[in-house]
DSSP file (Angstrom, degrees, kcal/mol; ACC not computed):
  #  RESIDUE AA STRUCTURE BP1 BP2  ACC     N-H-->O    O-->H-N    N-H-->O    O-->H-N    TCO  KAPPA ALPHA  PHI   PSI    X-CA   Y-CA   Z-CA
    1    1 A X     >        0   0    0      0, 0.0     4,-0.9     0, 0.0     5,-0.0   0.000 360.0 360.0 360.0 -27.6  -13.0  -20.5   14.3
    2    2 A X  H  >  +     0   0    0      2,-0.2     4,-1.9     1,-0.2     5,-0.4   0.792 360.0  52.5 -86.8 -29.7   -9.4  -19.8   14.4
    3    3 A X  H  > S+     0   0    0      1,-0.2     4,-1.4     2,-0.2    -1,-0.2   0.889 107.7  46.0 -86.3 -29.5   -9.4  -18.6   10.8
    4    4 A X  H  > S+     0   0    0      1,-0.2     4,-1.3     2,-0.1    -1,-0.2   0.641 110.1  56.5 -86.3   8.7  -11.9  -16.3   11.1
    5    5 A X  H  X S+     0   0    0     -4,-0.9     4,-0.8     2,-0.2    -2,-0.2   0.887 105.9  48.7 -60.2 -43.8  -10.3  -15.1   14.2
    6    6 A X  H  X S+     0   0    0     -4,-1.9     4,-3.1     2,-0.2     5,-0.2   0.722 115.4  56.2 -74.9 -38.1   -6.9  -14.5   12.2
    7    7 A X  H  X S+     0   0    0     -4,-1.4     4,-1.0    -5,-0.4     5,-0.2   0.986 103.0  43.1 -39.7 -68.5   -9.3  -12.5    9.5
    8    8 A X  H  X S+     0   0    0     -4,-1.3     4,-2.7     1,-0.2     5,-0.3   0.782 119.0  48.5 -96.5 -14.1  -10.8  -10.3   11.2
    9    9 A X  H  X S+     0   0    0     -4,-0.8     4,-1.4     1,-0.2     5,-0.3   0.984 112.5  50.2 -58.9 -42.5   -7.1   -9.4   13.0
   10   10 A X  H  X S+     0   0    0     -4,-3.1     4,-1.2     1,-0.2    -2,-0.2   0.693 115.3  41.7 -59.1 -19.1   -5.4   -9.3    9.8
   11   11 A X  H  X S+     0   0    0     -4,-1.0     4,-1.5    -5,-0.2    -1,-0.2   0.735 115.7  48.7-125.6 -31.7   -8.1   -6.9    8.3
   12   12 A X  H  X S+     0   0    0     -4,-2.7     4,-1.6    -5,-0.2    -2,-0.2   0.731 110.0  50.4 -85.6  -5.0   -8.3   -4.7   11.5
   13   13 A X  H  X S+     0   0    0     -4,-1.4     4,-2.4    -5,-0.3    -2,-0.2   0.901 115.2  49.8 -75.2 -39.8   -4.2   -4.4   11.7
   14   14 A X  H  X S+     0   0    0     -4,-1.2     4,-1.4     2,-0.3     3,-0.2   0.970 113.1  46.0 -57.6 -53.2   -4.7   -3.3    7.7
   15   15 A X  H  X S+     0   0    0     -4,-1.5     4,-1.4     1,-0.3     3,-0.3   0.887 118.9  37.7 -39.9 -53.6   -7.3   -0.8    8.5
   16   16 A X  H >X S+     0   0    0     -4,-1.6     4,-0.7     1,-0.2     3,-0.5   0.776 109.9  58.0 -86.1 -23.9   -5.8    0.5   11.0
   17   17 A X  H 3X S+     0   0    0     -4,-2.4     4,-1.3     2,-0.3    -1,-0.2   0.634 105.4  60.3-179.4 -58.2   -2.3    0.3    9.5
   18   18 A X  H 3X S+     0   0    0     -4,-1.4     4,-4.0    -3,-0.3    -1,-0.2   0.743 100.5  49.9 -37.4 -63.8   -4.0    2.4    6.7
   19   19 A X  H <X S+     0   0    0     -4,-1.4     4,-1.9    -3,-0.5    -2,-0.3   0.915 109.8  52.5 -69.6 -30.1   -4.9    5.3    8.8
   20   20 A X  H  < S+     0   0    0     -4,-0.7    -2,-0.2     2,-0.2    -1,-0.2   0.835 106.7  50.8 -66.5 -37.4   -1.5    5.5   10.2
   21   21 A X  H  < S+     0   0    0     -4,-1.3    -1,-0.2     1,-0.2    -3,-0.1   0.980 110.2  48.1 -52.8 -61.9    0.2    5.6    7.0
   22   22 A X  H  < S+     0   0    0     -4,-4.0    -2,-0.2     2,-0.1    -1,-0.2   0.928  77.5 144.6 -66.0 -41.7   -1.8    8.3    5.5
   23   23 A X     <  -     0   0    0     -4,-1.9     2,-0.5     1,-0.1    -3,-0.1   0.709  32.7-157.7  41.5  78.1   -1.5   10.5    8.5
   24   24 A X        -     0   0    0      1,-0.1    -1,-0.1     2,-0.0    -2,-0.1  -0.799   7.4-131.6-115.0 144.1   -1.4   14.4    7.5
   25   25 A X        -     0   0    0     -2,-0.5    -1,-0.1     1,-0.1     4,-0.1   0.387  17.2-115.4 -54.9-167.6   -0.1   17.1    9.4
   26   26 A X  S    S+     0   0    0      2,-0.1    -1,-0.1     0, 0.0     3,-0.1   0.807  84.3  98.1 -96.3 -21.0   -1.4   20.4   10.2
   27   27 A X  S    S-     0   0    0      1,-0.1     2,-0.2     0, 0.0    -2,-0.0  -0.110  80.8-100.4 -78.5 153.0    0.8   22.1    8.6
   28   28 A X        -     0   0    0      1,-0.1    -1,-0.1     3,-0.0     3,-0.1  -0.522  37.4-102.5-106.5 167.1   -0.1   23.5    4.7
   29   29 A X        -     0   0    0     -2,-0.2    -1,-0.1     1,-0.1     0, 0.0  -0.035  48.2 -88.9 -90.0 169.1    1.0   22.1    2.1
   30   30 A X        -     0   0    0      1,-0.1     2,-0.5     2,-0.0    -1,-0.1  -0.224  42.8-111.2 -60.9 152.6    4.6   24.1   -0.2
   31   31 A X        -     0   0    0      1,-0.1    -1,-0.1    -3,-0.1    -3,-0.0  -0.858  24.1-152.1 -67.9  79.2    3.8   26.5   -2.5
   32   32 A X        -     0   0    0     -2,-0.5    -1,-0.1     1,-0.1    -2,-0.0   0.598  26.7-151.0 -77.5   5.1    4.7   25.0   -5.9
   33   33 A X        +     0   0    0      1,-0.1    -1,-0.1    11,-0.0     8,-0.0  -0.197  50.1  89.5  80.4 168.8    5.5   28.4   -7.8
   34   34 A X  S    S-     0   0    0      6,-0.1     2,-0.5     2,-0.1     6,-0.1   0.285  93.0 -70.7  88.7 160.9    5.0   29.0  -11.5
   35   35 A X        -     0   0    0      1,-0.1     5,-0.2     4,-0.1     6,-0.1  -0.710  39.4-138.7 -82.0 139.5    1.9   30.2  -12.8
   36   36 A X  S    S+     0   0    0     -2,-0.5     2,-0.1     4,-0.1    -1,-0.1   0.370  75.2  98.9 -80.9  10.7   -1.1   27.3  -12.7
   37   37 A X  S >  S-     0   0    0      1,-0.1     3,-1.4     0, 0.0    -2,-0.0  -0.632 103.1 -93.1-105.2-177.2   -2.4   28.3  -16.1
   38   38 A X  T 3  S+     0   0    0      1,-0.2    -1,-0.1    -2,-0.1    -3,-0.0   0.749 118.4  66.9 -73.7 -16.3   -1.4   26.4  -19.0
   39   39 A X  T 3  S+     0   0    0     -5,-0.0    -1,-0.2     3,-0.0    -3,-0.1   0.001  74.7 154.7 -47.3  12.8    1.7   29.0  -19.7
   40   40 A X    <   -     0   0    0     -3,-1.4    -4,-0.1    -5,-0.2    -6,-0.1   0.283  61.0 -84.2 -51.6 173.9    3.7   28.1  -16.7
   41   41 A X        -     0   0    0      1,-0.1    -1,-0.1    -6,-0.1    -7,-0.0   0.887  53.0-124.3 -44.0 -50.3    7.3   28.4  -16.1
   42   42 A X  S    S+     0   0    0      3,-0.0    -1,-0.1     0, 0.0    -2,-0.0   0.528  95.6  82.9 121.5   2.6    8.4   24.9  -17.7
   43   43 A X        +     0   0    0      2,-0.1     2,-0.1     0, 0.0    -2,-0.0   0.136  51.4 121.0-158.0   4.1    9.9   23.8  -15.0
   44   44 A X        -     0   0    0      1,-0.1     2,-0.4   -11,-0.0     5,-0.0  -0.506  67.9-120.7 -80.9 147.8    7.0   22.2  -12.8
   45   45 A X    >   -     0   0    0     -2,-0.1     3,-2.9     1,-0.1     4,-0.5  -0.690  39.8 -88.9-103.2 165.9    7.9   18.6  -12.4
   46   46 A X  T 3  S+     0   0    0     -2,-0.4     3,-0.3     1,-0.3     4,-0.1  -0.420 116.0  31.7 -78.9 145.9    4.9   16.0  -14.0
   47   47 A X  T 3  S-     0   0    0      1,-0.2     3,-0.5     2,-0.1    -1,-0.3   0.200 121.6 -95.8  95.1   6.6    2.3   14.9  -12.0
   48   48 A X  S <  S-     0   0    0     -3,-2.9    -1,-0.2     1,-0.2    -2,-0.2   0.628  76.2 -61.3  81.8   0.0    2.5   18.4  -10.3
   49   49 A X  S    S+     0   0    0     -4,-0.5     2,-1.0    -3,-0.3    -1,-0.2   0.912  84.6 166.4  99.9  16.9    4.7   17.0   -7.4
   50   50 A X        -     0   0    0     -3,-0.5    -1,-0.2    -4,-0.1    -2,-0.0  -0.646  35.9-113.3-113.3  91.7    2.2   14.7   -6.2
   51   51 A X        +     0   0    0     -2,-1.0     4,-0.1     1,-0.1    -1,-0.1   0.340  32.6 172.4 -23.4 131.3    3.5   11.8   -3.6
   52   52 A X    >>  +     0   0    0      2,-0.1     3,-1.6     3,-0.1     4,-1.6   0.769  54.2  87.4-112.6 -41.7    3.5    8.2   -4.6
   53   53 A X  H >> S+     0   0    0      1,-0.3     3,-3.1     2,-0.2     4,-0.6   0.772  87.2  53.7 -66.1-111.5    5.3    6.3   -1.6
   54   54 A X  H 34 S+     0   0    0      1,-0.3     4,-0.4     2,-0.2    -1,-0.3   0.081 111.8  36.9  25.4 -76.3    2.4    5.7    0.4
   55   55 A X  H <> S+     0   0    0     -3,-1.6     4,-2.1     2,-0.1    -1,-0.3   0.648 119.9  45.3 -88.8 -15.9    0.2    4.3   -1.7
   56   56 A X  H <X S+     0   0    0     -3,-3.1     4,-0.8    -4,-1.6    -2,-0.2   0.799 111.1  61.5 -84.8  -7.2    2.9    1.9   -3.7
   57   57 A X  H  X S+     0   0    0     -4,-0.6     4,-2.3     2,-0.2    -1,-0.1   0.791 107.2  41.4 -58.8 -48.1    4.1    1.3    0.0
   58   58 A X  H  > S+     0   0    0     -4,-0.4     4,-2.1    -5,-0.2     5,-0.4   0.961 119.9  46.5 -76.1 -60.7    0.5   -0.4    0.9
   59   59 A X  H  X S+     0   0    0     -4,-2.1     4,-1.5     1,-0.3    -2,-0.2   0.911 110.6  47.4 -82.3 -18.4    0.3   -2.3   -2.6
   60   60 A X  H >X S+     0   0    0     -4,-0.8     4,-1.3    -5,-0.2     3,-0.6   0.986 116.3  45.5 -88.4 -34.9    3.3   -3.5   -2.5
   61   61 A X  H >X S+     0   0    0     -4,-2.3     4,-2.1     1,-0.2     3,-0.6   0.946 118.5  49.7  -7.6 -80.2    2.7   -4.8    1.5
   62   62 A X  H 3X S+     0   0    0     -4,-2.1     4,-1.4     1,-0.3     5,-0.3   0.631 106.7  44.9 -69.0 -27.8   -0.2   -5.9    0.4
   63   63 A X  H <X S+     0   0    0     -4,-1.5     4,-0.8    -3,-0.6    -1,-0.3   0.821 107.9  63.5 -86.4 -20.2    0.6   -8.0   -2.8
   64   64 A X  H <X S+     0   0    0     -4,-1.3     4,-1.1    -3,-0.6    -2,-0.2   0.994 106.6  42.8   6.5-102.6    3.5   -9.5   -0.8
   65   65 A X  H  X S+     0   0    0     -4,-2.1     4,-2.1     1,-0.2     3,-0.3   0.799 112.6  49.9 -49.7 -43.3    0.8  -11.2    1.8
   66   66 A X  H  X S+     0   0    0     -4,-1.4     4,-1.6     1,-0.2     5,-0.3   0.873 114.6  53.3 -75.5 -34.6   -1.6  -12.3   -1.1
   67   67 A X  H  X S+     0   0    0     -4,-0.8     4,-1.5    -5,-0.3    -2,-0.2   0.961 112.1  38.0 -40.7 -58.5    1.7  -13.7   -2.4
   68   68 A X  H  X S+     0   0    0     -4,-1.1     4,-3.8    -3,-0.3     3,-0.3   0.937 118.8  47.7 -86.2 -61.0    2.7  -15.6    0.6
   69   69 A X  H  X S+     0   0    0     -4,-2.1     4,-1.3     1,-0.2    -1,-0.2   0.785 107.6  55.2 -46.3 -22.5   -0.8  -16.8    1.4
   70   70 A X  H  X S+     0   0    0     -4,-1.6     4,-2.3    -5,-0.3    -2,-0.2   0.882 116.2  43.0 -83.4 -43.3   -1.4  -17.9   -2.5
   71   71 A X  H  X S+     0   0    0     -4,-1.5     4,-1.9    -5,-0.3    -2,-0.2   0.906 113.2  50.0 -82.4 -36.8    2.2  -20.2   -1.8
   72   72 A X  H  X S+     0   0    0     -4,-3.8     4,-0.7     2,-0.2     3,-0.2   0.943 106.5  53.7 -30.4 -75.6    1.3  -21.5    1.6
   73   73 A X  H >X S+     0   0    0     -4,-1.3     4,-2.2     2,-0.3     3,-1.5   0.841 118.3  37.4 -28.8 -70.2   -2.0  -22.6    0.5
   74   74 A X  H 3X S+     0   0    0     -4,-2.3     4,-0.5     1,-0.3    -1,-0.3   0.858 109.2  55.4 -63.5 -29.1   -0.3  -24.6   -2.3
   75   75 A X  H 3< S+     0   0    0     -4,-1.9    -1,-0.3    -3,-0.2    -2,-0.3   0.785 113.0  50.7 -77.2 -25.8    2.7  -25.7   -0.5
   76   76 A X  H X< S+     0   0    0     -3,-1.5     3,-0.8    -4,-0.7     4,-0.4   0.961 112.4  44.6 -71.0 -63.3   -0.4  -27.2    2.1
   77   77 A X  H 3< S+     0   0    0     -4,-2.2    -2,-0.2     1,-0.2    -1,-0.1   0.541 121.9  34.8 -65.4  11.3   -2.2  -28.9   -0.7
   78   78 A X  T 3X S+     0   0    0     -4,-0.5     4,-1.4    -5,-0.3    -1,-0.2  -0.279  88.8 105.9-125.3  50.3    0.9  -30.6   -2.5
   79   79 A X  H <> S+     0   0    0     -3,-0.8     4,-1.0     2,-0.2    -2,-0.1   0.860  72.9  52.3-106.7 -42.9    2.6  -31.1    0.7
   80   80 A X  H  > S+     0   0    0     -4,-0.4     4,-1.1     2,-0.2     3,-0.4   0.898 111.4  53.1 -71.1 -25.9    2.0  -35.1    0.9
   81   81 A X  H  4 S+     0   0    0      1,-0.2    -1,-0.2     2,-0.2    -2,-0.2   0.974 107.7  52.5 -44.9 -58.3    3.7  -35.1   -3.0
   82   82 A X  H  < S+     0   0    0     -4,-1.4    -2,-0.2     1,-0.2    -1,-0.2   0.570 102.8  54.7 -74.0   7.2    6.5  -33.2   -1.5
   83   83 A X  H  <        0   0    0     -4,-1.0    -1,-0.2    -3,-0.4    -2,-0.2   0.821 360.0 360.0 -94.9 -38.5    7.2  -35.8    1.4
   84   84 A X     <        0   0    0     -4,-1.1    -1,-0.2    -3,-0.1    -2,-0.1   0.747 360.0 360.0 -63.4 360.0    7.6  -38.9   -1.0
């Protein structure tokens, strides 16, 4: 019972965790400039400018904890090995 208790916290803290993160304002988005056809300035930077931190913020959080949970787990089943 206590573990699906710690589930369903962990997974609503994530969720929720989720909405907070993305969070966008009202305000509209810069003007990036240049012409949008395929004759543009030069000078646009790749990927158009398009924010990463967010989401590599969340996977890297999130591969962390499968990390830590993946070594627990083992460090619990070898644990009477590591006492001798």
């Amino acid at each position: 019972m206590k573990k699906n208790f710690i589930a369903i916290i962990l997974t609503s803290f994530f969720f929720v965790l989720s909405f907070v993160v993305t969070a966008q304002t009202d305000a509209p988005p810069p003007n990036p400039g240049g012409d949008p056809g395929p004759g543009g300035t030069g000078d646009d930077p790749l990927g158009g400018g398009a924010p990463i931190g967010g989401g590599t913020l969340i996977l890297i959080g999130l591969g962390a904890v499968y990390g830590s949970k993946k070594a627990y787990k083992l460090y619990q089943e070898n644990q009477e090995e590591l006492e001798d």
